[in-house]
Each structure stands twice: as structure tokens, then as C-alpha cells.
C-alpha positions in Angstrom: 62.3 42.8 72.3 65.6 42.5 70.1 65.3 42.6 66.3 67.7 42.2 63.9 68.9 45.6 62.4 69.7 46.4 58.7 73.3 46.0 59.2 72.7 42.5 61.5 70.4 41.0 58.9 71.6 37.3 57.4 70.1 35.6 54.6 68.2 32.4 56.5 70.4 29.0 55.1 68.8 25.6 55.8 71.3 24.1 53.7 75.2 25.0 53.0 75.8 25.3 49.5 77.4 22.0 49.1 74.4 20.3 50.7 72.8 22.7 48.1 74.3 21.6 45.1 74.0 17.7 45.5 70.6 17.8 46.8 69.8 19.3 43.7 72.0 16.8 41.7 70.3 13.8 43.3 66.5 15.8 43.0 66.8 16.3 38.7 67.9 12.3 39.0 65.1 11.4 40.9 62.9 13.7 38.7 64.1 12.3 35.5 65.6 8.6 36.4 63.5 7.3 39.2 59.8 9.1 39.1 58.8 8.0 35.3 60.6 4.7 35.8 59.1 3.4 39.3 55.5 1.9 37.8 57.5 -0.1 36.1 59.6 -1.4 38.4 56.7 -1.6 41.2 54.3 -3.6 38.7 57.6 -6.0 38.0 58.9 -6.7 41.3 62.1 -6.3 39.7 65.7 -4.9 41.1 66.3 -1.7 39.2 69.3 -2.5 37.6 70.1 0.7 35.7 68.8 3.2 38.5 71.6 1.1 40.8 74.1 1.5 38.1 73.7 5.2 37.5 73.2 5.8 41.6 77.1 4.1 41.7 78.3 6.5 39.3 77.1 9.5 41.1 78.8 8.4 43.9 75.7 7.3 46.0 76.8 3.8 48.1 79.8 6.3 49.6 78.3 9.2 51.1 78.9 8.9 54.2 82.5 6.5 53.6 85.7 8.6 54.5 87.5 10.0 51.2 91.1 7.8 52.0 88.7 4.8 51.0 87.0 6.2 48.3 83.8 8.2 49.4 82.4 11.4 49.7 83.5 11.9 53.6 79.6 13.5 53.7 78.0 13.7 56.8 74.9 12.2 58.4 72.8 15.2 57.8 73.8 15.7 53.9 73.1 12.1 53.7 69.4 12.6 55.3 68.8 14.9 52.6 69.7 12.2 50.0 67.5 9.6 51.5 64.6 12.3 51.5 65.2 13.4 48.1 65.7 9.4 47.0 62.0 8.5 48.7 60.2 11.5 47.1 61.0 9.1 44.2 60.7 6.1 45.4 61.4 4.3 49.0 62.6 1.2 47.5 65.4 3.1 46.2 66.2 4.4 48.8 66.6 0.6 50.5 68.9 0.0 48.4 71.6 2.3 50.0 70.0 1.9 53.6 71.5 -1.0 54.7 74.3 -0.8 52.8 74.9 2.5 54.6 74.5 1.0 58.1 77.2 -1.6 57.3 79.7 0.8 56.5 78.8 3.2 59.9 79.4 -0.3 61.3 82.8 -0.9 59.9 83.7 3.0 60.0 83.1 2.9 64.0 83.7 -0.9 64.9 85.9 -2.2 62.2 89.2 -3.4 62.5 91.8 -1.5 59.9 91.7 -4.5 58.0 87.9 -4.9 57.8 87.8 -1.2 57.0 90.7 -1.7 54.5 89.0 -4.8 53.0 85.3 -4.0 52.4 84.9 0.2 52.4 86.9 1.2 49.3 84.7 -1.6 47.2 81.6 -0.3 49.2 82.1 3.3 48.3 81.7 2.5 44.5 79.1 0.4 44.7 80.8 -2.7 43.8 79.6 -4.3 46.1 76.6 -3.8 48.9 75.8 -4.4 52.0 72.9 -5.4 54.0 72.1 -6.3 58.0 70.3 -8.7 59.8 68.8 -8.8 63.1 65.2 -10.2 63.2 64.4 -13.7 63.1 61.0 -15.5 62.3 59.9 -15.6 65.9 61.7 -12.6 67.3 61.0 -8.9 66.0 61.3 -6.2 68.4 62.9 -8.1 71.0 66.4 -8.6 69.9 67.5 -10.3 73.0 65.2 -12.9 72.1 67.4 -14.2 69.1 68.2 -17.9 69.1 70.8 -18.2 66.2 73.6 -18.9 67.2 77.3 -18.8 66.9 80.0 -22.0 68.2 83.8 -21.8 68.1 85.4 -25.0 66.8 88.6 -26.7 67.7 90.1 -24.3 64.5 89.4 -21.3 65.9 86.5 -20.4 63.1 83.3 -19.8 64.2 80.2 -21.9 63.0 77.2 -19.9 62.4 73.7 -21.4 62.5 69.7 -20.0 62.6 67.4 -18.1 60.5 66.9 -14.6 59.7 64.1 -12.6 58.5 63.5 -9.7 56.6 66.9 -8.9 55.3 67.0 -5.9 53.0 69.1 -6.5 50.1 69.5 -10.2 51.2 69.6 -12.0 47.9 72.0 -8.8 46.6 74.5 -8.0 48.8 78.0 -9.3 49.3 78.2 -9.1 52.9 75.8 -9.3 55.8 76.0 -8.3 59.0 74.7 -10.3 61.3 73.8 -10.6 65.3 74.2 -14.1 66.6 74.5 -15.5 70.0 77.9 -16.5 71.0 77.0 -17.1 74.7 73.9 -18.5 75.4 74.5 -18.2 78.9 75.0 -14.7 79.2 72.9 -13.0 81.9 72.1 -10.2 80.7 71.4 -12.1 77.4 72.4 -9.2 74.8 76.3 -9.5 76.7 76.4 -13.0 74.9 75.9 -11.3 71.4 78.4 -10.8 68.8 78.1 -9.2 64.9 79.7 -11.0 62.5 80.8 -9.9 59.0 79.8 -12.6 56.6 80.2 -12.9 53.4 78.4 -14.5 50.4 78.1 -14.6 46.1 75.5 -11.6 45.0 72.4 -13.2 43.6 73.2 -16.9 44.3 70.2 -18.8 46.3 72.7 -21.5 47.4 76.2 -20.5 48.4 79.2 -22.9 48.3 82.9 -23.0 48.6 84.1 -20.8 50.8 80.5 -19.2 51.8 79.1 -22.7 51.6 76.3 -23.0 54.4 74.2 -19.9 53.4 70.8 -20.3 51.8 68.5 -17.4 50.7 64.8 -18.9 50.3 62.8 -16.9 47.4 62.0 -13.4 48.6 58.9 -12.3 50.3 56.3 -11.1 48.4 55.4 -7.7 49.8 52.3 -5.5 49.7 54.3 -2.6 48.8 58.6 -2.1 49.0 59.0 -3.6 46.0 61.8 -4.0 43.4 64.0 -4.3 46.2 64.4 -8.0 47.7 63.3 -8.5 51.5 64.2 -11.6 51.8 65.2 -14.9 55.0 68.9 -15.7 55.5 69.7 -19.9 56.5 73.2 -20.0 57.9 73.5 -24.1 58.5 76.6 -24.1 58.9 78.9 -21.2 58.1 82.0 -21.4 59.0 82.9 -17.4 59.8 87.0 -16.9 60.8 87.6 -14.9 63.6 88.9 -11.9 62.0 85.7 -11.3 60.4 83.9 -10.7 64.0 82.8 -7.4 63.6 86.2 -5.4 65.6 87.9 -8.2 65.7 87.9 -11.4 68.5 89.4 -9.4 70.8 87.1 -6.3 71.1 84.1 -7.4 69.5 83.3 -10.5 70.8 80.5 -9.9 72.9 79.9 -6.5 71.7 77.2 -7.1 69.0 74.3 -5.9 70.6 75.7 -2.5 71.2 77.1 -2.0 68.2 73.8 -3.0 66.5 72.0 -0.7 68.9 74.7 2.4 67.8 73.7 1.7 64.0 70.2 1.7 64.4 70.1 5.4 65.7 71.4 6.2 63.0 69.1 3.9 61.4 66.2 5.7 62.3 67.2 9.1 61.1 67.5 7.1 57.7 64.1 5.6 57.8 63.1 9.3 59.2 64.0 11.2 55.7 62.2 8.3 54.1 59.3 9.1 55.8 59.8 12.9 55.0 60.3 11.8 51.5 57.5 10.0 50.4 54.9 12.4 52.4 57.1 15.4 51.0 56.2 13.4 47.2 52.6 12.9 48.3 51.8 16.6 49.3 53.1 17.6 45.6 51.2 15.2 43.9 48.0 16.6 46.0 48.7 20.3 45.7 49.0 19.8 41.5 45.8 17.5 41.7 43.5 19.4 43.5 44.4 22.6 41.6 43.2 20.5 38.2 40.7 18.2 39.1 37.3 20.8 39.2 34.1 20.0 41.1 31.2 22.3 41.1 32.3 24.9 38.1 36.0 25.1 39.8 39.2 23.4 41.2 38.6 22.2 44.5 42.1 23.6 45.7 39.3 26.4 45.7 37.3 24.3 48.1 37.8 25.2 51.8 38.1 21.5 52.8 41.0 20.9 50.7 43.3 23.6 51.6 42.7 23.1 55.2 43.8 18.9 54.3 46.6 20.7 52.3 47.5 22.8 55.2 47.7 20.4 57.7 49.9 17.7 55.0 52.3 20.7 54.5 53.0 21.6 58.4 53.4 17.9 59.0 56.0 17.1 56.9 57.9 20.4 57.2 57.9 19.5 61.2 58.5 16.2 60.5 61.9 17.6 57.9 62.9 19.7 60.9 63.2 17.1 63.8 64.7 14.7 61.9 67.5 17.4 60.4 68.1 18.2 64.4 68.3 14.5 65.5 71.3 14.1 62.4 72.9 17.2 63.1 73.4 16.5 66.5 74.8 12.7 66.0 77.5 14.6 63.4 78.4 16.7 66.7 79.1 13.6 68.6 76.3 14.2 70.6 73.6 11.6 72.3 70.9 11.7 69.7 68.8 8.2 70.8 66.0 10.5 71.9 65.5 12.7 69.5 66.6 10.0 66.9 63.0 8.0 68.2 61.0 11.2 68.2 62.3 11.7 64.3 61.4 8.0 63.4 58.1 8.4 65.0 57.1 11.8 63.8 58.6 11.3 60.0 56.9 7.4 59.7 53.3 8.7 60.8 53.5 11.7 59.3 54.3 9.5 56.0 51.0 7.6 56.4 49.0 9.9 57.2 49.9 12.6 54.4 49.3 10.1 51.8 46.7 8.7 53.4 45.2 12.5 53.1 46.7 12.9 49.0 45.3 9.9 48.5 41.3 11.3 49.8 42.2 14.3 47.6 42.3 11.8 44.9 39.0 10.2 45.5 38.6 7.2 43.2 41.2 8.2 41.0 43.6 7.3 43.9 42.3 4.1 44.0 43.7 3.4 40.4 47.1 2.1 39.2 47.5 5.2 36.8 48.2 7.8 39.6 51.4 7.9 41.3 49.3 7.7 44.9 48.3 4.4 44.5 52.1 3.1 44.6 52.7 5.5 47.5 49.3 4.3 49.4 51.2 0.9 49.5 54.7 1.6 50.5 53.6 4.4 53.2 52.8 1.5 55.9 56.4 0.0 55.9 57.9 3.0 57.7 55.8 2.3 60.4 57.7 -1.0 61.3 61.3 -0.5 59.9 63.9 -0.2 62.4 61.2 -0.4 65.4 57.9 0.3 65.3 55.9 3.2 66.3 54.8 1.9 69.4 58.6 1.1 70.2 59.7 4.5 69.5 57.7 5.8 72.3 59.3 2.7 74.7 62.3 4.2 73.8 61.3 7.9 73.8 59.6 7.8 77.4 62.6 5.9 79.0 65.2 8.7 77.5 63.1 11.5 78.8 62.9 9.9 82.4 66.9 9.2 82.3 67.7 12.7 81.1 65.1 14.3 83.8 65.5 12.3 86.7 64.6 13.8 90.0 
């Protein structure tokens, strides 16, 4: 067997030194902005304003945007490491920028030069944010199902009308994107589907002038996710010109469904990190625990029971960090990553639940109580498991990869 010799022997790099440096930027802002600041926010329900304004000063809503409009130029992978970093703190922070990130992939891959010209240099500061809108009251998983729709009128606009549901940033953002039928009598249905680029005022229930027929109902109230608005979207109708079709008439009518299908693999190597995040957050907050909390005349980190649960938690989510790095990495090489995309969504979202499901045992009754940082995560945990498709969608998804890619 061939070892490595003296003269052979690298130092082992997980991250370059760039990645290096502003993961450990955004970790000491998480540590000192985000993690003694959450409770508050949590208990609230409020927006976190001044974690928002800070995050656009540091640069955070243009990661991944191309420098010539304003951004960092980062990859997918560096910005899996931010989203991981931002959920150890909290996941609602890490909403924030989510959807706001998938509109600009939309616009950096699909956008015209003028929609890319228009909206990414004032996305890449943070002035204003994005969000994206699929799911409808009566249609979750199956996208094809969706029955808003979208009618061309006599001058050439396009009138958009139906109900959304659970729109991330809905009340907040300044643009949506979002998938409406344009031909209801496409067979198959998702050729009939086009994304348009809709904009709206930032905080205003009731939209007029120019965005009049948009209406955002009060937001959902949430089990966990909060501080972040989840909110419906009401087009009645919106009148959307035809330059604001995601590509433009030309090439994107029609086209909405795959383009919506493109962003959510990258989608789900977000909501991946999350999960790696908040388990990564939990596994701290039980290793520091259970090595102060005695029982029986000493720590039960001591106890044999809780460093196997402490073994298992930390194998978990270092798996969990490793598939979901591989399914980014190979996405920023321009390869097919929808498989291993799923398998990082499903691993990093259970793994997530059940890691804080196990800190939160460690805690015993304490974890049960408002004044431990478990609580909040014991609450937010369940969301990854139905962001971006559930689990039981992943493995849809996974299984019909591996049978295309092994056919006989």
C-alpha cells in the first residue's frame, strides 16, 4: 500500500484561505451580533433590522453576484459555508439572504442584460431583496399543479392573477419571482409555465400605482422561523410588461418551470448548510452542557450514555458538512449535481432534527425552558424538513437520478 513520504506530505486544507478568512469574519458576527441577540428577536416575531443592516455592510446579499455589478463574485461552495456559519446563529437569518440569493442565480443565469443591469448592482448591497414564489394554498410539492395564472392583453403586458403561499421575505422584498401559468393548455403542463420578475413597495400590505394589484395578507404565525416574515402573495390583477418575464418574451416565455427547477438545486445545498448549521450549533451547546451539568458526584459528559449520544451528533453533522460541500463543489464545476444536491438536503435536514432533538435530551428539563438556547433551536429544527421539498421528496428525486445515471 502507498503512503505519503516525508517529502510528499501536504498540510490537509478543507478550506482555501479566502474561504478561511470570511468564514471566520462572518463566525465572530454571528458570535457576537446574532447569538446574544436571537431570544429577542425569536420572543418578538420581529425583522431584525440592525442584524440586516450590518449583514449589508459586510457585503452579505452579494456573495455569490459577479463583481462588474457590485458583489463578491464568491462561489456556491464559499457561500455554503456562510449559510452554515449564519444558521449556527440563527436560521432565520439565514432566510433572509436565501431567497434573495436564488433570485439573483435566477437573473445571473436567465436574465436578460437589462434585468441583470437593472436589479443585481442594488441586490448586491442589500438595497433591496429578493424573494420567490412557487407554492400555492392547495398545491405544495406538486408544482405542475399551480393554477395562477398569467393572460396577455391587447397591450402586450401581461396580467397576473392567483395566490401564493409561503413566501419568504414576502412582506420585505422588492421583487418576487414568481411561476405562473401562461398556457393552461400545455400538455405537459410545466411547458405552459413562465417566471415573472415582479415588482412591489417593501413593507406595504396593499400596493398601488404602478404595482397596484398586489396584496400581502398579515404573515403566518409560525411555530418556529421567526423574525423573518413567511407570508401569502394576492396578485388580482398585476399588470407585469413583457420585458420583466424572467429572460425576456422571447426565451423565457414558457421556460419557468425549468428555470425554477435549476434554482432549487441550488436551493437545496442552501437549505443543506442550514441544516449543518443549526445541528453544528446544537452539538456545541450539548458538548458545553453535559461537561457542566453533574449528576451522581460528576459531569455526565463522564457518563457513558452521553458521549456515545455526543458521538453519534458529531459524525452526523460532520457527514452531513461533507456531502453537502461535494454537492456545491460540483455545481461550481458545471457539473450535474441534482443527485447529490437531494442526498445533501436529505442528509443535512434530518441530521438537523435529530441532533437537536438529541442536545435537547442532553438538556433534560432544562431544554424544555425558554432560558436555554435549545429551546429556540427544538422549534426551528422541523422547518428544514419541508423547505425546498420534503424529505420524502428528496428520496423521489434521489431514486429516479440513480436509475437514470445506472440504467441497464
Amino acid at each position: 500500500m502507498a503512503v505519503a513520504t516525508e517529502q510528499e506530505q501536504t498540510t490537509y486544507q478543507e478550506m482555501t484561505d479566502e474561504q478561511k478568512a470570511i468564514v471566520e469574519m462572518v463566525r465572530n458576527f454571528v458570535d457576537n451580533e446574532i447569538i446574544p441577540n436571537a431570544e429577542e428577536y425569536d420572543h418578538e416575531d420581529k425583522f431584525p433590522e440592525p442584524i440586516v443592516e450590518q449583514m449589508k455592510e459586510l457585503g452579505l446579499f452579494g456573495v455569490t453576484i459577479p463583481e462588474q455589478f457590485g458583489g463578491m463574485g464568491l462561489d456556491l461552495t464559499t457561500y455554503a459555508m456562510i449559510v452554515e456559519e449564519l444558521s449556527r446563529g440563527w436560521i432565520s437569518i439565514s432566510g433572509v439572504v436565501n431567497t434573495h440569493f436564488i433570485g439573483s442565480y435566477l437573473l445571473m443565469k436567465f436574465g436578460t442584460d437589462e434585468q441583470k443591469q437593472h436589479f443585481l448592482p442594488k441586490m448586491a448591497t442589500g438595497e433591496i431583496r429578493a424573494a420567490f414564489s412557487l407554492y400555492e394554498p392547495e398545491v405544495g410539492s406538486d408544482v405542475q399543479g399551480i393554477k395562477s395564472t398569467a393572460t396577455k392583453g391587447d397591450d402586450g403586458s401581461w396580467e397576473l392573477n392567483g395566490q401564493k403561499m409561503w413566501v419568504t421575505n414576502g412582506l420585505g422584498s422588492a421583487v418576487v419571482f414568481v411561476l405562473m401559468k401562461s398556457d393552461p393548455k400545455a400538455d405537459p403542463p410545466y411547458k405552459g409555465m413562465t417566471c415573472f420578475i415582479t415588482e412591489k413597495e417593501p413593507w406595504k400590505e396593499t400596493n398601488e400605482g404602478q404595482y397596484a394589484g398586489l396584496e400581502i395578507p398579515p404573515k403566518i404565525k409560525k411555530m418556529g422561523y421567526k423574525g423573518v416574515e413567511s407570508t401569502e402573495l394576492v396578485y388580482n390583477g398585476y399588470k407585469c410588461p413583457p420585458e420583466r418575464i424572467l429572460g425576456g418574451e422571447e426565451n423565457g416565455l414558457g421556460q419557468g418551470f425549468r428555470q425554477m427547477m435549476d434554482a432549487l438545486e441550488v436551493g437545496r445545498v442552501n437549505v443543506a448548510a442550514r441544516g449543518v448549521g443549526i445541528a453544528q450549533r446544537a452539538l456545541e451547546l450539548a458538548l458545553r452542557y453535559s461537561q457542566e451539568r453533574k449528576t451522581f458526584g460528576k459531569p455526565i459528559a463522564q457518563h457513558q450514555a452521553i458521549q456515545f449520544k455526543l458521538a453519534d451528533m458529531a459524525t452526523k453533522v460532520e457527514a452531513a458538512r461533507l456531502v453537502t460541500r461535494k454537492a456545491a463543489r460540483m455545481k461550481d464545476a458545471g457539473e450535474r449535481s441534482d443527485l447529490e444536491a437531494g442526498m445533501a438536503k436529505l442528509l443535512a435536514s434530518e441530521t438537523g432534527k435529530e441532533v437537536v432533538e438529541e442536545s435537547f435530551r442532553i438538556h433534560g428539563g432544562y431544554g424544555y425552558s425558554k432560558e436555554y438556547e435549545i429551546e429556540r433551536l427544538y422549534r426551528d429544527a422541523p422547518l428544514l424538513l419541508i423547505g425546498e421539498g420534503t424529505s420524502e421528496i428528496q428520496r423521489m428525486v434521489i431514486g429516479k437520478k440513480l436509475l437514470e445515471r445506472h440504467k441497464i
